[in-house]
C-alpha positions in Angstrom: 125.1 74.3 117.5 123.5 73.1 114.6 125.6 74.3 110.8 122.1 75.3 110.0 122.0 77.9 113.1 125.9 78.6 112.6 125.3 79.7 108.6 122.6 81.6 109.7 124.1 83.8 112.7 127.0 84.0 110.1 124.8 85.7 107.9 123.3 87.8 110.3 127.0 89.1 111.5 127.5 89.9 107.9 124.2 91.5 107.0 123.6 93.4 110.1 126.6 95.8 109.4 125.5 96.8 105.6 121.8 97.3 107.2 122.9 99.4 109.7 125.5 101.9 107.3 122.1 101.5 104.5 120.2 103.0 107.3 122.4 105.6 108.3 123.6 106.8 104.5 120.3 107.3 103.6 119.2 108.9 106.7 122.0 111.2 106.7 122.1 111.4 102.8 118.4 112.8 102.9 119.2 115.3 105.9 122.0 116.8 104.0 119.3 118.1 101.5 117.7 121.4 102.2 116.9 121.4 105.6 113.3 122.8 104.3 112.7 120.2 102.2 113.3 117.6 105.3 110.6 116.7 107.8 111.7 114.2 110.5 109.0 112.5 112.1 108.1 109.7 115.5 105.8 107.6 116.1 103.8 104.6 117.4 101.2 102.3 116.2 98.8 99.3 116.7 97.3 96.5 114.5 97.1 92.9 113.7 99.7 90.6 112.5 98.9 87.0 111.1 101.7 84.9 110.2 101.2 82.1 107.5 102.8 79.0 109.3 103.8 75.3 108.0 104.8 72.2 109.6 103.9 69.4 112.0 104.1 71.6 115.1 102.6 75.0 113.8 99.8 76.7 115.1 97.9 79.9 114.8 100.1 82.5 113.6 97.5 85.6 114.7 97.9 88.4 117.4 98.1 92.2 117.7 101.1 93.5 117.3 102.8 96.8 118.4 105.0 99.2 116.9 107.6 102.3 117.3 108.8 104.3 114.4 111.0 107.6 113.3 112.4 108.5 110.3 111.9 111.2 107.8 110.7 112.4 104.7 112.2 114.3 102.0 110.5 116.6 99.3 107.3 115.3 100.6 107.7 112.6 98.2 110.6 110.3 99.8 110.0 108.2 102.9 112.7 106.6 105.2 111.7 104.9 108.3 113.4 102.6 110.9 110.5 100.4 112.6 110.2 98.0 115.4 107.5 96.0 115.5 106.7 93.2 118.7 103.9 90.6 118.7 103.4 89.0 121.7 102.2 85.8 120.7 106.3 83.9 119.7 108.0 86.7 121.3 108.3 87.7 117.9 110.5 90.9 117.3 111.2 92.9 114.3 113.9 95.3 113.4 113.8 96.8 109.9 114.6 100.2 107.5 111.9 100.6 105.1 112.0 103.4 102.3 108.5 104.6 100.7 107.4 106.8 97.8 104.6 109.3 98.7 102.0 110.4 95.9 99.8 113.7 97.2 96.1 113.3 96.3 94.9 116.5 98.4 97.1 118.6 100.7 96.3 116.8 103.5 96.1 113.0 101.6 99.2 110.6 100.2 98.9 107.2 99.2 102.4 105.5 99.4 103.9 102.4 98.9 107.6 100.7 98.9 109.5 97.7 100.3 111.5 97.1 103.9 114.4 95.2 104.4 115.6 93.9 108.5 115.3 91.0 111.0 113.2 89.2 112.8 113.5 86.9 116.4 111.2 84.7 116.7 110.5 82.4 119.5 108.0 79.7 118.4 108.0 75.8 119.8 110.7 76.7 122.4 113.1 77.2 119.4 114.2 81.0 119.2 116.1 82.2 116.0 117.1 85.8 114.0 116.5 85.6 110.3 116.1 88.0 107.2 113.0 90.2 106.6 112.1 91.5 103.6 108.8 92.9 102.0 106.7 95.2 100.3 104.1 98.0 102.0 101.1 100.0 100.8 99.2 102.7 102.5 97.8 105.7 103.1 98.6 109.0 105.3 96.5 111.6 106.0 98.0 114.8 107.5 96.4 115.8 110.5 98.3 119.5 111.2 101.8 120.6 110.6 102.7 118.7 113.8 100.6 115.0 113.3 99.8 112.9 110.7 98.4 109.1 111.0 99.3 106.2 108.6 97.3 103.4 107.1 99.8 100.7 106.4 99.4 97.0 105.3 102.6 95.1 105.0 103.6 91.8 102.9 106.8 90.5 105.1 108.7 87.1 103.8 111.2 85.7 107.2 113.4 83.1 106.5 112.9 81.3 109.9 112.5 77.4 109.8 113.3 76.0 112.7 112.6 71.7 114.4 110.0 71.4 111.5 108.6 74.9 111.6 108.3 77.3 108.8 107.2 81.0 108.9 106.2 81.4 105.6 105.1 84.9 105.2 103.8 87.6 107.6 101.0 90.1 107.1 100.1 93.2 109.2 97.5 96.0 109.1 98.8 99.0 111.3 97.4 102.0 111.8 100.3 104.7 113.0 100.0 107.7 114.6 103.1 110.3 114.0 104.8 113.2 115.6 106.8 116.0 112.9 109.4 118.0 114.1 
């Protein structure tokens, strides 16, 4: 193994832990609040997903992509979601906690926005890695009922995978997300 690959799994062991308690605190954090004030929330979505690729051996980055969702949101105002997201084309996983502030135009209308913070495996020119995430998300929800709401999301993701010569220089998806409150 490579001390590029060994660095980066080392990283990985380290970050994964801190992700994972982030996730949790805030999760349970928010839940501790008035129970009222809390709406918990899953879901699924589809869209398109083109990733911006460099080097010798890249190719097209595009394909749909699919994804799962739950979280919750807090004072309709605070959002906290854990997403994953798979595109077919690389084998290309993602795993990531994203937080969101929601601004009411109407009762039934938000616009939101926020960043997300995870990984990603990738499996592009038979070289497979896990590597950082990180980005930024706008979008809009519109409240269906008390029970459904549907998102509107487009998302700016940076990985860090560079791997025999190729780079994945940025991500960007267009999802639309249908969601289930409880």
């Amino acid at each position: 193994m490579s001390n590029l690959k060994s660095a980066k799994l080392l990283k990985l062991k380290v970050f994964m832990p801190y992700l994972s308690i982030i996730t949790i605190s805030l999760m349970v954090f928010y839940s501790s609040q008035s129970r009222a004030d809390t709406d918990y929330f899953v879901g699924g979505g589809v869209g398109y997903q083109d990733d911006k690729l460099d080097g010798g051996r890249a190719t097209n980055g595009e394909d749909a992509v699919v994804q799962l969702n739950a979280g919750l949101t807090i004072n309709s105002e605070h959002r906290v979601t854990a997403t994953y997201s798979y595109k077919d084309k690389f084998k290309q996983s993602l795993f990531f906690a994203s937080y969101d502030y929601l601004y009411d135009l109407t009762n039934k209308v938000s616009l939101n926005g926020g960043f997300l913070l995870g990984v990603g495996y990738n499996d592009i020119a038979s070289e497979t890695s896990v590597d950082f995430i990180r980005g930024v998300q706008v979008g809009t929800t519109y409240h269906i009922n008390k029970d459904w709401s549907t998102d509107l999301t487009y998302r700016y993701i940076h990985q860090d995978f560079d791997e025999e010569g190729v780079d994945i220089d940025n991500s960007q998806q267009v999802v639309i997300i249908a969601n289930y409150h409880f």
